[in-house]
Every structure is written in C-alpha cells, then in structure tokens.
C-alpha positions in Angstrom: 60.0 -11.5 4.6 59.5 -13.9 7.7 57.6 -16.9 8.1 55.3 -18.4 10.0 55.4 -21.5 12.1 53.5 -23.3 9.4 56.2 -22.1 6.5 53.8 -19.6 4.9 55.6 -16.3 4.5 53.6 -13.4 6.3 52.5 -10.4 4.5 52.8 -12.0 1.2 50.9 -9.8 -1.7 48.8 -12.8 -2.8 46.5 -10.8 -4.8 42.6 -9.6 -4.2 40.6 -12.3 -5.6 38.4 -14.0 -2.9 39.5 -17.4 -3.6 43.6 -15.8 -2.4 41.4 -14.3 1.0 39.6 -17.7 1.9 43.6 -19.7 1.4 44.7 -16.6 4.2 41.7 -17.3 6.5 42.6 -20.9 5.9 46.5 -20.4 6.6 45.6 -18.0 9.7 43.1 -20.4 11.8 45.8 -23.3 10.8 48.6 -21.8 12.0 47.2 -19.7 15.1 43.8 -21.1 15.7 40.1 -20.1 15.2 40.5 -17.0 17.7 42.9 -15.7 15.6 40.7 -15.9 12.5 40.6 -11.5 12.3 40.0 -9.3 9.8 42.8 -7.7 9.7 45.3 -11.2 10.6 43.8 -12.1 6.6 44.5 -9.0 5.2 48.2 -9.1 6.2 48.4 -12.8 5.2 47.1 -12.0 1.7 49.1 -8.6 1.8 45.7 -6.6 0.6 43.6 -4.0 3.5 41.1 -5.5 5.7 38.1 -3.3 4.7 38.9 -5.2 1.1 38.1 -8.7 3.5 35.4 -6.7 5.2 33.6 -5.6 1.6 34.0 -9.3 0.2 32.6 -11.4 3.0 30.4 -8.6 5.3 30.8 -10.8 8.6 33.0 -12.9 10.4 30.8 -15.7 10.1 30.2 -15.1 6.0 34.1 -15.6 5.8 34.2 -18.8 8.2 31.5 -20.6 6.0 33.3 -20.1 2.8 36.4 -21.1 4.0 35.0 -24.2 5.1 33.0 -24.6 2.0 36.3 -24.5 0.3 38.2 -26.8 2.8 36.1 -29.3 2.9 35.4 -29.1 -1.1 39.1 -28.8 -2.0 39.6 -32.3 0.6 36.7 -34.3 -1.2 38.2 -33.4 -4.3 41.6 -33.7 -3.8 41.7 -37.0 -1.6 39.4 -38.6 -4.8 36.7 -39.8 -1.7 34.1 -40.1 -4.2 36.2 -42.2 -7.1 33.8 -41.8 -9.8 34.4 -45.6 -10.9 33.8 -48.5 -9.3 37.1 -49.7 -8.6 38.1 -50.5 -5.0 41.9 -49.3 -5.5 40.2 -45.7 -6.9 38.3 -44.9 -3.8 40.2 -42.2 -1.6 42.9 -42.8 -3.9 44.4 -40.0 -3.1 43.6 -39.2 0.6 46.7 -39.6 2.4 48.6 -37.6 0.0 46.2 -34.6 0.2 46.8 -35.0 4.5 50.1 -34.6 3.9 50.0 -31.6 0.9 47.3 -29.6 2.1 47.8 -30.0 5.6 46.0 -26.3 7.0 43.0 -27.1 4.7 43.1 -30.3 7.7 44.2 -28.3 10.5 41.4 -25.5 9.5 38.3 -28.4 10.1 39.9 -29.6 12.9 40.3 -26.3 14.9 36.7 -25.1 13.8 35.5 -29.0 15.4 37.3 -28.2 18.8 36.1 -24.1 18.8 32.5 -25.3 18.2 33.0 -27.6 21.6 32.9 -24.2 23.4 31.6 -21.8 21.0 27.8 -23.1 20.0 27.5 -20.7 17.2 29.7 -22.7 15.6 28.2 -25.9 16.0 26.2 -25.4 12.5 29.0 -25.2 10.8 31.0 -28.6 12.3 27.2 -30.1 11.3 27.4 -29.1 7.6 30.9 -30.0 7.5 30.3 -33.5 8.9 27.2 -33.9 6.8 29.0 -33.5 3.3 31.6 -35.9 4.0 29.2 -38.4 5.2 26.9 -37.5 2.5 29.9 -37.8 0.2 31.1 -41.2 1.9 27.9 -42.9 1.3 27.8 -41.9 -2.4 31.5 -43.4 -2.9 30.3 -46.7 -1.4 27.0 -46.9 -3.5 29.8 -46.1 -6.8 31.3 -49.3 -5.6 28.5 -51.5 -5.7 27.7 -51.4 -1.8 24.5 -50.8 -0.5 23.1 -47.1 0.0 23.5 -47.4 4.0 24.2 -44.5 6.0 25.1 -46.5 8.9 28.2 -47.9 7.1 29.2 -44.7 5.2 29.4 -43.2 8.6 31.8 -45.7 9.9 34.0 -45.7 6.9 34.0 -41.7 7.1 35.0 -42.2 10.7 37.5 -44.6 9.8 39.1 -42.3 6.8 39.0 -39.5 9.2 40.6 -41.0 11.6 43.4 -41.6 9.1 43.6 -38.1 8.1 43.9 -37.1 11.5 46.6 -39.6 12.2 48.9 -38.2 9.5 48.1 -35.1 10.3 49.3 -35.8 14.0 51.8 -38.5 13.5 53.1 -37.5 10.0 53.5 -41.3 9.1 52.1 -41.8 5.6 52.9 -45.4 5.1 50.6 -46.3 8.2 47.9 -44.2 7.0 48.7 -46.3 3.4 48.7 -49.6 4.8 45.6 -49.0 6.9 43.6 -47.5 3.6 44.2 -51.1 2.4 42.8 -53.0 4.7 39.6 -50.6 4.8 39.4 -51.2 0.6 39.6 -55.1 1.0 36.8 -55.1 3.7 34.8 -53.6 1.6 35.9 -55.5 -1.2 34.7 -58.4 1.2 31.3 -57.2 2.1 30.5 -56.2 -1.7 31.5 -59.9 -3.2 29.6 -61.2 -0.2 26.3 -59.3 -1.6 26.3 -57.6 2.5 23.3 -55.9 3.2 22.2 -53.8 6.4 19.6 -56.6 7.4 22.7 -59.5 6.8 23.3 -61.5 10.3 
C-alpha cells in the first residue's frame, strides 16, 4: 500500500457509498489539485471502478458541487460557526481545530477559489460557497445578540477565513487561537455597546 503526499493511502477499498466517493474527490483535488479531480483518480482513491463514480454523479461538474456541498457543510458544522447559543466563547468554538483535522476539506475550497480565477465555469460554484459561509456568519452574529448586518458578517467571515487559511499555511494553531479571541471580545464590545450599522 503507498501513500500520498497528504498521508492518505492510495487505492484504499473505502467502500461504494457516495458519501466514501465525495471524501476521494475531496482527498484527490487536496492533494493534486482541481485538474486532477478525474474520474478515474476517485475511483482508485475509493478503490471502487470509475463507471461506479460515473453512474452516481453523471458529470464532472455533478461531483464538484457535491463535494463542495459537503466541504463546506462538514466546515460550518464542525468549526461550530453558527454556536447555536448566545455565548461569545461558543462561536467558532471549534474552528481552528477543524483547520488543523480536516485539513483537505480546507485545501479542497481553496484550490476550487484559485481554479475558478482561470476557469469561469467555476465561478458559480466559489459564489455559492462564499454565500453560505457569509450567510452562515451573519446568522452566528444575530445568535449573539448583534445586529442582522451583512456588512459586518462579511468582515468577520473574512477575518475567520483568514484564520483558517493561516493554519492551514502556517500550521500554527496557537496564533490562530489567540487571534479568535481578540475577534470574540470585539464583538463582545460592539454588542454591550448596543453597535448598530448607522452608529458614528
């Protein structure tokens, strides 16, 4: 058995379900790019035949959105971005720790972002992924008592997706830790000081 660049063994039988199909497209663009993204490349990753890829997802483009779908739903979930209290300390409770454990679901999003630079038939799919985490942000901050403000949910997205990417690229946890705090107390700040989008 060998092993990737990224640690995942090759060729490993990882059954026929689709969700074990959408983890090998995931673990294929992470660890060789979009380009790479084949029918054939998923079927050896998940040790099944590529028409069995072919019959589940019909196109290349079917198996790209639900790979995405399930990126970006497994990130929301698993990083806690949307707390469901209204606790400060809840809120992306869990985000560095999901850079660092599901680190291709990260690498996946970014490599479709930079493919859709050059490729424009990809550009619908970097929209709906930036929409749900937005969309997602905003509800988190609304769960914490801040004003429903798309402006600001867009710049705390930015800001926790710039943290993401930082452990991703820097693999330095504690930074991306100590910087999460900061972004909870400022908006611990502007909630206590009742902050609205027409404040001056």
């Amino acid at each position: 058995m060998t092993s990737s660049a990224s640690g995942h063994p090759s060729g490993v039988a990882y059954g026929e379900g689709k969700l074990a199909l959408l983890d090998a497209a995931i673990a294929v663009v992470a660890d060789g790019g979009l380009r790479k993204l084949t029918w054939r490349a998923v079927a050896q990753r998940a040790g099944v035949t590529h028409g069995l890829v072919a019959h589940h997802f019909g196109s290349r483009d079917a198996l790209i959105t639900a790979a995405l779908e399930l990126a970006v739903q497994r990130s929301i979930d698993a990083s806690r971005l949307v707390p469901g209290s209204d606790r400060l300390e809840d809120f992306a409770a869990n985000l560095v720790d999901m850079a660092v454990t599901d680190a291709d679901a990260q690498a996946f999003q970014y490599e479709l972002i930079l493919e859709a630079r050059r490729n424009p038939e990809l550009r619908p799919h970097v929209r709906s992924l930036l929409e749900t985490y937005r969309r997602n942000a905003r509800t988190a901050l609304v769960e914490l008592g801040l004003p429903d403000d798309q402006p600001l949910a867009d710049l705390v997205y930015a800001a926790l997706d710039g943290l993401v990417f930082g452990v991703y690229s820097e693999d330095d946890p504690a930074r991306a830790h100590a910087a999460l705090g900061r972004l909870r107390e400022l908006l611990g700040l502007l909630a206590r000081q009742g902050w609205t989008p027409d404040s001056r």
